[in-house]
C-alpha positions in Angstrom: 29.5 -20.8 31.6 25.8 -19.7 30.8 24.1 -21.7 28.4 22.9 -19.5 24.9 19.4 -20.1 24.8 18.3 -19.9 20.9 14.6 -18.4 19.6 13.5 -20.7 17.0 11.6 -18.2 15.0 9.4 -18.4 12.1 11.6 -17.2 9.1 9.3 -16.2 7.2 8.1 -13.6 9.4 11.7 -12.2 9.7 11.7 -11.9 5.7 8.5 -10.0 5.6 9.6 -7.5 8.6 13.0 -6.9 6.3 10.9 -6.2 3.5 8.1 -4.0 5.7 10.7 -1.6 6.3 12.8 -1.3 3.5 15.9 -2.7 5.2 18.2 -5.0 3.1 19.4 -8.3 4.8 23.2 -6.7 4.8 22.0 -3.5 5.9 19.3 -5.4 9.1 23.1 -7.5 9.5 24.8 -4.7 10.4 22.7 -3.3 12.9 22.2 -6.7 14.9 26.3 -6.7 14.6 26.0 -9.8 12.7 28.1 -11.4 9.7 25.8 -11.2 6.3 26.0 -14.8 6.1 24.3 -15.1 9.6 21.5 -13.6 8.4 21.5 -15.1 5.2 20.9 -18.8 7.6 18.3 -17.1 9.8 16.3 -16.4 6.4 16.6 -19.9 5.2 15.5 -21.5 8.2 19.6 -23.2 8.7 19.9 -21.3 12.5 18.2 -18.9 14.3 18.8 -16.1 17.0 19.3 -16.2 20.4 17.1 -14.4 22.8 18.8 -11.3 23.3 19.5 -11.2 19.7 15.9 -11.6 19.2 15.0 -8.9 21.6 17.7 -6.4 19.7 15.9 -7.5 16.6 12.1 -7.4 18.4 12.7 -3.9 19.7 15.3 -2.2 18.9 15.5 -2.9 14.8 12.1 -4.0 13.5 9.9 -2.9 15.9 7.8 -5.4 16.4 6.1 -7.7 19.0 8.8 -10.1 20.2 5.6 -12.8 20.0 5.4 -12.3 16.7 8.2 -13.9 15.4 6.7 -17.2 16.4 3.5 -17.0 14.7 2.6 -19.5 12.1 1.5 -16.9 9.9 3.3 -13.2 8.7 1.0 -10.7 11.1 -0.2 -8.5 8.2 -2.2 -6.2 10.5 1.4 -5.0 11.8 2.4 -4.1 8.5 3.7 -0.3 7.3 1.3 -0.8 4.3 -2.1 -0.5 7.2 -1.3 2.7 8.0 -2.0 4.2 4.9 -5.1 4.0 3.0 -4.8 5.3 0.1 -1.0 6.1 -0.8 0.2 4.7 -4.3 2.6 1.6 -3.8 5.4 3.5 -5.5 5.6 6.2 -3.0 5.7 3.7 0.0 8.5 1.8 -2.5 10.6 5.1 -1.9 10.2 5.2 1.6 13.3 4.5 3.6 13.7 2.5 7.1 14.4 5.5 9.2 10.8 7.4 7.6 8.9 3.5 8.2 10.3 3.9 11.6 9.5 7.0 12.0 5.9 6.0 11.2 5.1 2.7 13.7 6.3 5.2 16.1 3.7 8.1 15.0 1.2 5.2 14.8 2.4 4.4 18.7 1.5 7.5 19.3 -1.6 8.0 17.8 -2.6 4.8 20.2 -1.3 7.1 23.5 -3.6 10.0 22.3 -6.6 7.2 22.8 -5.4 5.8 26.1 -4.9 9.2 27.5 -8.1 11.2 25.8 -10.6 8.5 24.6 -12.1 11.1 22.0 -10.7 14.2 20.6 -10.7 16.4 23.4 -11.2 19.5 21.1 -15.3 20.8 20.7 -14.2 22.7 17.5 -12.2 19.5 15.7 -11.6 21.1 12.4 -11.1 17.8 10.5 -15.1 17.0 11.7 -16.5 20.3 10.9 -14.3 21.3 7.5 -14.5 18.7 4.7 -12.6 19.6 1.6 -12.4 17.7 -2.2 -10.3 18.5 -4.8 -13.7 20.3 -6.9 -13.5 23.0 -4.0 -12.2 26.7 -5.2 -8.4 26.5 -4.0 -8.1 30.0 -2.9 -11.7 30.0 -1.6 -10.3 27.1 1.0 -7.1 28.6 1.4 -9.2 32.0 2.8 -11.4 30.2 4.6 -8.8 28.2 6.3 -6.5 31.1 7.1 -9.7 32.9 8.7 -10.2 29.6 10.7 -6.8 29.5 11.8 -6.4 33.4 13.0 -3.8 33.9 10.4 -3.4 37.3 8.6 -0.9 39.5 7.2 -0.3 41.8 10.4 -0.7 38.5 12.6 2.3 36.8 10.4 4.4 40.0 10.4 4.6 40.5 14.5 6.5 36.7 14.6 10.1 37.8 16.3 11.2 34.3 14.1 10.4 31.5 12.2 10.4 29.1 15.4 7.3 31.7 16.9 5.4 31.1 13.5 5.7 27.3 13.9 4.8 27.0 17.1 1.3 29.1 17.1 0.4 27.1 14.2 1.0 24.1 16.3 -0.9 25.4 18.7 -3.8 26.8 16.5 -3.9 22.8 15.3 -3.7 21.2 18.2 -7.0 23.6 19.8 -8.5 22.3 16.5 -8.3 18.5 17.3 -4.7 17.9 15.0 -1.7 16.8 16.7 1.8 17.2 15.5 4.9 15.3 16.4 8.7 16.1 15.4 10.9 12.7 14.2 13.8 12.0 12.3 12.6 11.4 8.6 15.0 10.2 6.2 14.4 11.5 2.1 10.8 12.8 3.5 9.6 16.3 4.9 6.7 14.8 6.4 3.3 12.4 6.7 0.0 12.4 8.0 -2.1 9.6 9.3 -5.4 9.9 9.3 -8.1 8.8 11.7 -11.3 9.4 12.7 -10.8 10.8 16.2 -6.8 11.7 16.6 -5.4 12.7 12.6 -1.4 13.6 13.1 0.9 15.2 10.9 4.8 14.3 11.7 7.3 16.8 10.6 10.6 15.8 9.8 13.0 17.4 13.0 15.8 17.7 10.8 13.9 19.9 8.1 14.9 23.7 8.6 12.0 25.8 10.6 10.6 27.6 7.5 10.4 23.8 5.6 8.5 22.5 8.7 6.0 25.3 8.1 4.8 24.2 5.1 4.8 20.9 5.4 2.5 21.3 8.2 0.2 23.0 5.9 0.5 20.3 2.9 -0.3 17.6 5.5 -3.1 19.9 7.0 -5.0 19.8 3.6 -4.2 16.4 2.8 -6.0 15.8 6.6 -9.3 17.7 5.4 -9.4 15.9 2.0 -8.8 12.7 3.5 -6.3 11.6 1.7 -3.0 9.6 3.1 0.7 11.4 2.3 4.3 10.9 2.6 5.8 14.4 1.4 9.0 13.6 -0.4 12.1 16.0 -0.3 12.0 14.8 -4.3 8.7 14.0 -5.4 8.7 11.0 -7.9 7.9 11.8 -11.5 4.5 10.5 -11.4 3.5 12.0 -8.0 4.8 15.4 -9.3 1.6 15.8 -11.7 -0.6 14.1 -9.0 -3.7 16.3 -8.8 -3.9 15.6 -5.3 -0.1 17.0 -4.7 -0.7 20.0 -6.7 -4.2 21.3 -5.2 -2.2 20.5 -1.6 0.4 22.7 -2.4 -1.2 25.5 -3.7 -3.5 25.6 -0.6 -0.4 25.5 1.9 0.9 27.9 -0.9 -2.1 30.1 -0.3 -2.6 29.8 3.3 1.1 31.2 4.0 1.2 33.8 1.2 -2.0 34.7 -0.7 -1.3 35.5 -4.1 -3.5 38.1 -4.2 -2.2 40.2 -1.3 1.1 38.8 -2.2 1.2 41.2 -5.6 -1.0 43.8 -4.2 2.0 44.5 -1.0 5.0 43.8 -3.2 4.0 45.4 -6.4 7.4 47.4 -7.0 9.0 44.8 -6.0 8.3 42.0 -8.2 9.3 44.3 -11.2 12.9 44.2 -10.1 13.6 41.4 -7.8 16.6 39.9 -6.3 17.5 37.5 -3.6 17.7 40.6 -0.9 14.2 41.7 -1.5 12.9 37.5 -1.5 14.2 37.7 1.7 12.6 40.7 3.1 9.2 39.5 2.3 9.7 36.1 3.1 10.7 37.4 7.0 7.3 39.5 6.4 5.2 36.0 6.0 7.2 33.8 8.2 8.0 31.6 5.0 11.1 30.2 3.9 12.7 32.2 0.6 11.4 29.1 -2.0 7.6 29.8 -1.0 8.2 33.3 -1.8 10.5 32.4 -5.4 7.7 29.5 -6.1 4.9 31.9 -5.8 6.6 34.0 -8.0 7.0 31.7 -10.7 3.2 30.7 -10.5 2.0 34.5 -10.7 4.5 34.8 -13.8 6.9 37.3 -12.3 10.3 34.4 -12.2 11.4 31.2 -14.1 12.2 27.4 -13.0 15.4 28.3 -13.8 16.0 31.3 -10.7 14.1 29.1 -8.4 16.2 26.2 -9.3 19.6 28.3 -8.9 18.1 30.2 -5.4 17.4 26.8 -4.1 20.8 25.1 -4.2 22.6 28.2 -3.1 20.0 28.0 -0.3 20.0 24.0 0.9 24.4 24.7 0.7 23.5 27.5 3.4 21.7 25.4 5.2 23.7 22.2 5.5 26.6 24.7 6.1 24.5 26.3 9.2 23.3 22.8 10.4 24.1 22.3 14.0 23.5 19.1 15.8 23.0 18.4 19.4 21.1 21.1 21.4 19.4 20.7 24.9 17.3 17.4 25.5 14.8 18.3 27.2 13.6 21.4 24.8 14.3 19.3 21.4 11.9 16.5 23.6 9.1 19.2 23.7 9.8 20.2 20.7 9.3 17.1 19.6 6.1 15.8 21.6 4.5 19.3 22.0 3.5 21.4 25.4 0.1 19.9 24.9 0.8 16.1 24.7 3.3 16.2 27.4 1.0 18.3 30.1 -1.5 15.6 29.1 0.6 12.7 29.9 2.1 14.8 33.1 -1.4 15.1 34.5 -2.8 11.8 33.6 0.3 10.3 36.0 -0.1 12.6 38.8 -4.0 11.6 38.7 -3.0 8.0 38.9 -3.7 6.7 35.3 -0.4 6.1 34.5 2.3 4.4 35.5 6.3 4.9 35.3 7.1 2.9 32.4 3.2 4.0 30.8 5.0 7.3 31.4 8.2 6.6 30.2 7.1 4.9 27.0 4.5 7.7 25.7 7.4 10.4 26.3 10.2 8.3 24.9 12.3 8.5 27.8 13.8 7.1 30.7 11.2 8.1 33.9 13.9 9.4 36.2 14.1 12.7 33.6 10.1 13.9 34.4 11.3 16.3 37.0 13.1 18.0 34.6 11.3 17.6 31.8 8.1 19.0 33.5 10.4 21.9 34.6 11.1 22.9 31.4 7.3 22.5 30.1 5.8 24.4 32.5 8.6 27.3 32.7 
Protein backbone atom coordinates (compact mmCIF):
# COMPACT_ATOMS: atom_id res chain seq x y z
CA UNK A 1 0.00 0.00 0.00
CA UNK A 2 1.36 3.50 -1.13
CA UNK A 3 2.09 5.77 1.54
CA UNK A 4 -0.15 9.42 1.25
CA UNK A 5 2.39 11.91 1.15
CA UNK A 6 0.73 15.22 2.89
CA UNK A 7 1.71 19.15 1.64
CA UNK A 8 2.11 21.06 4.65
CA UNK A 9 0.97 24.34 3.27
CA UNK A 10 0.87 27.71 4.57
CA UNK A 11 -2.93 28.35 5.45
CA UNK A 12 -2.98 31.46 5.24
CA UNK A 13 -2.14 31.52 1.72
CA UNK A 14 -5.05 29.06 0.94
CA UNK A 15 -7.46 31.75 2.74
CA UNK A 16 -6.31 34.59 0.69
CA UNK A 17 -6.58 32.42 -2.78
CA UNK A 18 -10.33 31.56 -1.50
CA UNK A 19 -10.92 35.08 -1.08
CA UNK A 20 -8.89 36.21 -4.45
CA UNK A 21 -11.39 34.51 -6.39
CA UNK A 22 -14.55 34.82 -4.83
CA UNK A 23 -14.96 31.18 -4.00
CA UNK A 24 -16.60 30.26 -0.57
CA UNK A 25 -14.79 27.51 1.54
CA UNK A 26 -18.06 25.11 0.80
CA UNK A 27 -18.19 26.06 -2.61
CA UNK A 28 -13.68 25.55 -3.13
CA UNK A 29 -14.92 22.04 -0.96
CA UNK A 30 -16.91 20.90 -3.48
CA UNK A 31 -14.76 21.10 -6.29
CA UNK A 32 -11.62 19.40 -4.49
CA UNK A 33 -14.59 16.61 -3.70
CA UNK A 34 -13.86 17.28 -0.15
CA UNK A 35 -16.26 17.31 3.10
CA UNK A 36 -16.75 21.14 4.27
CA UNK A 37 -15.34 20.30 7.43
CA UNK A 38 -11.97 19.19 5.64
CA UNK A 39 -11.49 22.38 4.49
CA UNK A 40 -12.62 24.06 7.40
CA UNK A 41 -9.14 22.13 9.16
CA UNK A 42 -6.94 23.03 6.22
CA UNK A 43 -7.95 26.80 6.99
CA UNK A 44 -7.09 26.49 10.56
CA UNK A 45 -3.84 24.99 10.23
CA UNK A 46 -5.48 21.24 12.06
CA UNK A 47 -4.46 19.08 8.64
CA UNK A 48 -3.45 19.78 5.34
CA UNK A 49 -3.65 18.27 1.67
CA UNK A 50 -1.97 15.68 0.10
CA UNK A 51 -0.03 16.18 -3.00
CA UNK A 52 -2.30 15.38 -5.54
CA UNK A 53 -4.94 17.18 -3.70
CA UNK A 54 -2.63 20.13 -3.68
CA UNK A 55 -1.99 19.88 -7.38
CA UNK A 56 -6.05 19.73 -8.05
CA UNK A 57 -6.10 22.79 -5.82
CA UNK A 58 -2.63 24.41 -7.46
CA UNK A 59 -3.96 24.01 -10.98
CA UNK A 60 -6.96 23.02 -11.55
CA UNK A 61 -9.12 25.29 -8.85
CA UNK A 62 -7.08 28.29 -7.86
CA UNK A 63 -4.79 28.62 -10.36
CA UNK A 64 -1.89 29.27 -8.85
CA UNK A 65 1.84 28.28 -8.54
CA UNK A 66 1.90 24.96 -6.70
CA UNK A 67 5.17 26.79 -4.87
CA UNK A 68 3.23 29.14 -3.62
CA UNK A 69 1.39 27.56 -1.11
CA UNK A 70 4.55 27.27 0.88
CA UNK A 71 5.61 30.69 1.06
CA UNK A 72 5.95 32.40 4.31
CA UNK A 73 4.14 35.29 3.04
CA UNK A 74 0.47 35.63 0.84
CA UNK A 75 2.13 36.37 -2.80
CA UNK A 76 0.22 39.62 -3.46
CA UNK A 77 1.74 40.18 -6.89
CA UNK A 78 -0.50 36.99 -7.95
CA UNK A 79 -3.42 38.60 -6.81
CA UNK A 80 -6.85 39.34 -9.21
CA UNK A 81 -6.68 42.86 -7.63
CA UNK A 82 -2.97 43.59 -9.94
CA UNK A 83 -4.55 43.24 -12.95
CA UNK A 84 -6.65 46.09 -12.66
CA UNK A 85 -5.58 49.48 -12.08
CA UNK A 86 -8.05 51.53 -11.60
CA UNK A 87 -11.44 49.44 -11.20
CA UNK A 88 -13.62 50.45 -8.10
CA UNK A 89 -13.43 47.62 -5.31
CA UNK A 90 -17.15 47.19 -5.47
CA UNK A 91 -17.20 46.03 -9.09
CA UNK A 92 -14.27 43.50 -8.49
CA UNK A 93 -16.68 42.63 -5.09
CA UNK A 94 -19.32 41.47 -7.82
CA UNK A 95 -17.09 39.50 -9.77
CA UNK A 96 -17.63 35.79 -9.66
CA UNK A 97 -14.95 32.79 -9.68
CA UNK A 98 -15.67 31.67 -13.18
CA UNK A 99 -15.06 35.80 -14.59
CA UNK A 100 -11.60 35.87 -11.93
CA UNK A 101 -10.76 32.73 -13.83
CA UNK A 102 -11.54 33.89 -16.73
CA UNK A 103 -9.10 36.79 -16.06
CA UNK A 104 -5.57 34.91 -14.74
CA UNK A 105 -6.18 33.18 -17.89
CA UNK A 106 -6.49 36.40 -20.20
CA UNK A 107 -3.53 37.61 -18.07
CA UNK A 108 -1.74 34.16 -19.18
CA UNK A 109 -2.29 35.14 -22.31
CA UNK A 110 -1.36 38.51 -22.45
CA UNK A 111 2.24 36.89 -21.19
CA UNK A 112 2.17 34.47 -24.59
CA UNK A 113 1.62 37.59 -26.79
CA UNK A 114 5.24 38.74 -25.23
CA UNK A 115 6.94 35.42 -25.48
CA UNK A 116 5.78 35.00 -28.99
CA UNK A 117 6.01 38.87 -30.37
CA UNK A 118 8.30 40.84 -27.92
CA UNK A 119 6.52 44.28 -28.98
CA UNK A 120 3.28 44.81 -30.61
CA UNK A 121 3.84 43.61 -33.94
CA UNK A 122 1.30 46.13 -35.49
CA UNK A 123 3.15 49.75 -37.03
CA UNK A 124 -0.27 51.42 -36.77
CA UNK A 125 -1.03 50.34 -32.86
CA UNK A 126 -4.12 52.39 -32.45
CA UNK A 127 -4.00 52.49 -28.58
CA UNK A 128 -0.26 54.41 -29.24
CA UNK A 129 -1.34 56.75 -31.81
CA UNK A 130 -5.30 57.52 -30.47
CA UNK A 131 -5.49 58.83 -26.99
CA UNK A 132 -8.96 59.61 -25.76
CA UNK A 133 -10.41 61.49 -22.20
CA UNK A 134 -13.60 61.81 -21.22
CA UNK A 135 -13.42 66.08 -22.26
CA UNK A 136 -13.24 64.70 -25.91
CA UNK A 137 -16.54 65.38 -28.20
CA UNK A 138 -18.29 61.86 -27.97
CA UNK A 139 -19.57 61.70 -31.46
CA UNK A 140 -16.44 63.56 -32.73
CA UNK A 141 -14.50 60.16 -31.39
CA UNK A 142 -17.08 57.98 -32.32
CA UNK A 143 -16.56 59.38 -36.27
CA UNK A 144 -13.14 59.40 -36.02
CA UNK A 145 -12.91 55.96 -34.78
CA UNK A 146 -15.40 54.53 -37.22
CA UNK A 147 -13.23 56.25 -40.07
CA UNK A 148 -10.20 54.48 -38.46
CA UNK A 149 -11.76 51.26 -38.37
CA UNK A 150 -13.20 51.23 -42.18
CA UNK A 151 -16.62 51.08 -40.83
CA UNK A 152 -19.61 52.70 -42.65
CA UNK A 153 -23.07 52.32 -43.40
CA UNK A 154 -22.78 50.42 -46.90
CA UNK A 155 -19.64 48.48 -45.34
CA UNK A 156 -22.08 47.28 -42.23
CA UNK A 157 -25.05 46.55 -44.53
CA UNK A 158 -23.08 43.88 -47.02
CA UNK A 159 -22.46 41.55 -43.59
CA UNK A 160 -24.33 38.14 -44.74
CA UNK A 161 -24.63 37.87 -40.53
CA UNK A 162 -23.81 38.98 -37.27
CA UNK A 163 -20.87 36.33 -36.88
CA UNK A 164 -19.14 38.27 -40.45
CA UNK A 165 -19.58 41.66 -38.49
CA UNK A 166 -17.74 40.35 -35.45
CA UNK A 167 -15.13 38.83 -37.05
CA UNK A 168 -13.87 41.84 -39.38
CA UNK A 169 -13.94 43.90 -36.36
CA UNK A 170 -11.71 41.44 -34.74
CA UNK A 171 -9.65 41.57 -37.45
CA UNK A 172 -9.70 45.49 -37.96
CA UNK A 173 -8.44 45.36 -34.02
CA UNK A 174 -6.13 42.98 -34.14
CA UNK A 175 -4.17 44.95 -37.56
CA UNK A 176 -4.46 47.81 -34.98
CA UNK A 177 -2.29 46.24 -32.16
CA UNK A 178 -5.69 44.99 -29.89
CA UNK A 179 -6.17 41.40 -29.30
CA UNK A 180 -9.34 39.67 -28.48
CA UNK A 181 -9.95 36.40 -26.82
CA UNK A 182 -13.44 34.40 -26.25
CA UNK A 183 -13.94 32.85 -22.42
CA UNK A 184 -16.60 31.72 -20.39
CA UNK A 185 -17.67 34.77 -18.15
CA UNK A 186 -20.08 34.33 -15.55
CA UNK A 187 -22.61 37.66 -14.69
CA UNK A 188 -20.02 39.74 -17.02
CA UNK A 189 -20.16 40.57 -20.90
CA UNK A 190 -16.65 41.34 -20.96
CA UNK A 191 -13.07 43.09 -19.64
CA UNK A 192 -10.11 44.65 -20.92
CA UNK A 193 -6.64 44.64 -19.56
CA UNK A 194 -4.66 47.13 -20.30
CA UNK A 195 -0.90 47.30 -21.08
CA UNK A 196 1.44 49.13 -22.62
CA UNK A 197 2.51 46.93 -25.56
CA UNK A 198 -0.38 43.91 -25.86
CA UNK A 199 -4.06 45.75 -24.43
CA UNK A 200 -6.89 42.68 -24.68
CA UNK A 201 -10.43 42.80 -24.52
CA UNK A 202 -12.07 39.19 -23.51
CA UNK A 203 -15.59 38.74 -24.62
CA UNK A 204 -17.79 36.61 -22.84
CA UNK A 205 -18.29 33.10 -25.38
CA UNK A 206 -21.53 32.55 -24.10
CA UNK A 207 -22.88 36.22 -24.85
CA UNK A 208 -25.07 36.11 -28.10
CA UNK A 209 -23.04 37.40 -31.39
CA UNK A 210 -24.80 40.83 -31.59
CA UNK A 211 -23.93 41.34 -27.44
CA UNK A 212 -20.26 40.46 -28.29
CA UNK A 213 -20.31 43.36 -30.76
CA UNK A 214 -20.67 45.86 -28.50
CA UNK A 215 -18.91 44.79 -25.88
CA UNK A 216 -15.99 44.84 -28.05
CA UNK A 217 -16.54 48.37 -28.66
CA UNK A 218 -17.23 49.48 -24.82
CA UNK A 219 -13.94 47.70 -23.96
CA UNK A 220 -12.27 49.36 -27.24
CA UNK A 221 -12.94 52.93 -25.66
CA UNK A 222 -12.29 51.99 -22.27
CA UNK A 223 -8.57 50.73 -24.03
CA UNK A 224 -8.05 54.38 -25.58
CA UNK A 225 -9.12 56.17 -22.30
CA UNK A 226 -6.99 54.02 -20.30
CA UNK A 227 -9.21 53.04 -18.02
CA UNK A 228 -9.61 49.31 -16.50
CA UNK A 229 -13.44 47.53 -16.99
CA UNK A 230 -15.39 44.59 -16.13
CA UNK A 231 -18.75 45.11 -18.15
CA UNK A 232 -21.50 43.70 -15.98
CA UNK A 233 -24.68 41.99 -17.58
CA UNK A 234 -26.28 44.29 -14.53
CA UNK A 235 -24.35 47.21 -13.82
CA UNK A 236 -24.37 48.06 -10.09
CA UNK A 237 -26.25 51.21 -8.98
CA UNK A 238 -23.33 53.26 -8.53
CA UNK A 239 -21.50 52.23 -11.73
CA UNK A 240 -24.65 52.92 -13.68
CA UNK A 241 -24.12 56.84 -13.33
CA UNK A 242 -20.26 56.34 -13.66
CA UNK A 243 -19.20 59.03 -16.13
CA UNK A 244 -16.72 56.71 -17.37
CA UNK A 245 -19.60 53.91 -18.28
CA UNK A 246 -21.81 56.32 -19.81
CA UNK A 247 -19.25 58.28 -22.24
CA UNK A 248 -18.13 54.37 -23.16
CA UNK A 249 -21.38 53.44 -24.14
CA UNK A 250 -22.43 56.20 -26.10
CA UNK A 251 -19.20 55.86 -28.14
CA UNK A 252 -19.72 52.01 -28.79
CA UNK A 253 -23.37 53.36 -29.20
CA UNK A 254 -22.07 55.74 -31.90
CA UNK A 255 -19.51 53.76 -33.56
CA UNK A 256 -22.24 50.96 -34.46
CA UNK A 257 -25.17 53.28 -35.21
CA UNK A 258 -24.57 57.02 -35.52
CA UNK A 259 -27.38 58.90 -34.28
CA UNK A 260 -27.23 61.21 -36.86
CA UNK A 261 -27.43 58.85 -39.87
CA UNK A 262 -29.48 56.68 -37.64
CA UNK A 263 -32.68 59.42 -37.88
CA UNK A 264 -31.69 60.72 -41.20
CA UNK A 265 -32.13 56.71 -42.89
CA UNK A 266 -35.00 55.68 -40.67
CA UNK A 267 -37.01 58.91 -40.58
CA UNK A 268 -40.57 57.30 -41.39
CA UNK A 269 -39.85 54.80 -39.41
CA UNK A 270 -39.22 56.08 -36.08
CA UNK A 271 -42.77 57.79 -36.31
CA UNK A 272 -44.43 54.37 -36.15
CA UNK A 273 -42.20 51.79 -34.81
CA UNK A 274 -42.62 48.23 -33.87
CA UNK A 275 -40.51 45.32 -33.05
CA UNK A 276 -40.55 44.22 -37.01
CA UNK A 277 -39.12 47.44 -38.20
CA UNK A 278 -36.28 47.29 -34.97
CA UNK A 279 -35.34 44.42 -36.46
CA UNK A 280 -34.97 45.41 -40.04
CA UNK A 281 -32.63 48.08 -39.13
CA UNK A 282 -30.81 46.34 -36.62
CA UNK A 283 -29.92 43.48 -39.57
CA UNK A 284 -29.02 46.82 -41.64
CA UNK A 285 -26.15 47.85 -38.84
CA UNK A 286 -25.14 44.42 -37.70
CA UNK A 287 -26.47 45.34 -34.10
CA UNK A 288 -28.47 43.47 -31.86
CA UNK A 289 -32.42 44.85 -31.54
CA UNK A 290 -31.46 46.75 -27.83
CA UNK A 291 -28.75 49.05 -29.54
CA UNK A 292 -31.29 49.96 -31.98
CA UNK A 293 -34.45 50.36 -29.01
CA UNK A 294 -31.60 52.08 -26.74
CA UNK A 295 -30.66 54.57 -29.35
CA UNK A 296 -34.13 55.27 -29.72
CA UNK A 297 -34.82 56.14 -26.28
CA UNK A 298 -31.71 58.54 -26.26
CA UNK A 299 -32.86 60.47 -29.57
CA UNK A 300 -36.49 60.66 -27.74
CA UNK A 301 -38.40 58.54 -30.21
CA UNK A 302 -39.18 55.36 -27.23
CA UNK A 303 -39.47 54.99 -23.38
CA UNK A 304 -37.52 52.81 -20.67
CA UNK A 305 -40.49 51.17 -20.43
CA UNK A 306 -40.66 49.45 -24.45
CA UNK A 307 -36.94 48.85 -24.11
CA UNK A 308 -37.40 47.19 -20.82
CA UNK A 309 -40.46 44.95 -22.30
CA UNK A 310 -38.45 44.27 -25.86
CA UNK A 311 -35.60 43.15 -23.82
CA UNK A 312 -37.04 40.34 -21.74
CA UNK A 313 -39.12 39.01 -24.64
CA UNK A 314 -35.71 39.11 -26.31
CA UNK A 315 -33.04 37.37 -23.52
CA UNK A 316 -36.39 34.46 -23.27
CA UNK A 317 -35.60 34.05 -27.22
CA UNK A 318 -32.43 33.70 -26.65
CA UNK A 319 -31.99 31.31 -23.78
CA UNK A 320 -34.75 29.40 -25.71
CA UNK A 321 -32.31 29.33 -28.98
CA UNK A 322 -29.20 28.63 -26.91
CA UNK A 323 -27.37 25.57 -28.14
CA UNK A 324 -24.43 24.05 -26.48
CA UNK A 325 -21.70 22.01 -27.82
CA UNK A 326 -20.67 22.76 -31.42
CA UNK A 327 -17.26 21.66 -33.21
CA UNK A 328 -13.98 21.98 -31.10
CA UNK A 329 -11.75 23.01 -33.09
CA UNK A 330 -13.86 26.18 -34.71
CA UNK A 331 -15.25 27.26 -31.11
CA UNK A 332 -11.02 26.98 -30.28
CA UNK A 333 -10.42 29.58 -33.07
CA UNK A 334 -13.15 31.21 -32.30
CA UNK A 335 -11.93 31.56 -29.13
CA UNK A 336 -7.95 32.31 -29.66
CA UNK A 337 -8.44 34.04 -33.03
CA UNK A 338 -6.82 33.14 -36.77
CA UNK A 339 -4.09 35.53 -35.80
CA UNK A 340 -2.86 34.30 -32.37
CA UNK A 341 -3.04 30.69 -33.44
CA UNK A 342 -0.99 31.21 -36.96
CA UNK A 343 1.43 33.00 -34.64
CA UNK A 344 1.89 30.29 -32.21
CA UNK A 345 1.74 27.65 -35.37
CA UNK A 346 4.70 29.40 -37.01
CA UNK A 347 6.71 30.18 -34.01
CA UNK A 348 6.71 26.09 -33.41
CA UNK A 349 7.51 25.12 -36.87
CA UNK A 350 10.44 27.74 -36.62
CA UNK A 351 11.68 26.02 -33.56
CA UNK A 352 10.71 28.51 -30.64
CA UNK A 353 8.36 26.49 -29.21
CA UNK A 354 8.00 23.42 -27.79
CA UNK A 355 4.96 20.75 -27.51
CA UNK A 356 3.76 21.53 -24.18
CA UNK A 357 4.91 25.69 -24.93
CA UNK A 358 2.41 24.81 -27.66
CA UNK A 359 -0.02 23.10 -25.92
CA UNK A 360 -0.29 25.46 -23.08
CA UNK A 361 -0.70 28.89 -25.23
CA UNK A 362 -3.54 27.02 -27.29
CA UNK A 363 -5.19 25.43 -24.30
CA UNK A 364 -5.06 22.06 -25.60
CA UNK A 365 -3.71 18.77 -25.68
CA UNK A 366 -0.64 18.89 -28.62
CA UNK A 367 -1.67 15.76 -30.49
CA UNK A 368 -4.95 18.06 -31.84
CA UNK A 369 -2.39 20.76 -33.92
CA UNK A 370 -2.88 18.83 -37.06
CA UNK A 371 -6.21 19.41 -37.00
CA UNK A 372 -6.48 22.46 -35.53
CA UNK A 373 -4.06 24.03 -38.10
CA UNK A 374 -6.37 22.37 -40.74
CA UNK A 375 -9.16 24.16 -39.80
CA UNK A 376 -7.19 27.62 -39.41
CA UNK A 377 -5.73 27.63 -42.54
CA UNK A 378 -8.87 26.17 -44.57
Amino acid sequence: MSKIIRAPINPDILEWALKDLNLSPQDFAQKVKVKPEKVKEWLEGESVPTYIQLEKIAYKILKLPLASFFLSEVPRNLSIKKKFRTIPEYLLQATSYKTRIAIKRADFYRSALYELYKKNPSPISLFKLYKISLRNNPIKVSKELREKLLINYDKQKSFRNNYQAFNYYRDVLEQKGIFLFQLQLEGDRGFCLLDEEFPIIIVNSSDSISSKIFTLFHELVHILLNSDDIYKEVLPTLYQSDPVEIFCNYIASEILVPGEEFVEKNRDFLKSWDEQSISRIANDYSVSREVITLKMIFLGYAERKDYLMLKKKWDDEFRNKKQSGGDYYINKISALGKSYIFTVIDSYKKGFLNDLQVSNYLGMKFTNLPRIEAEVYA
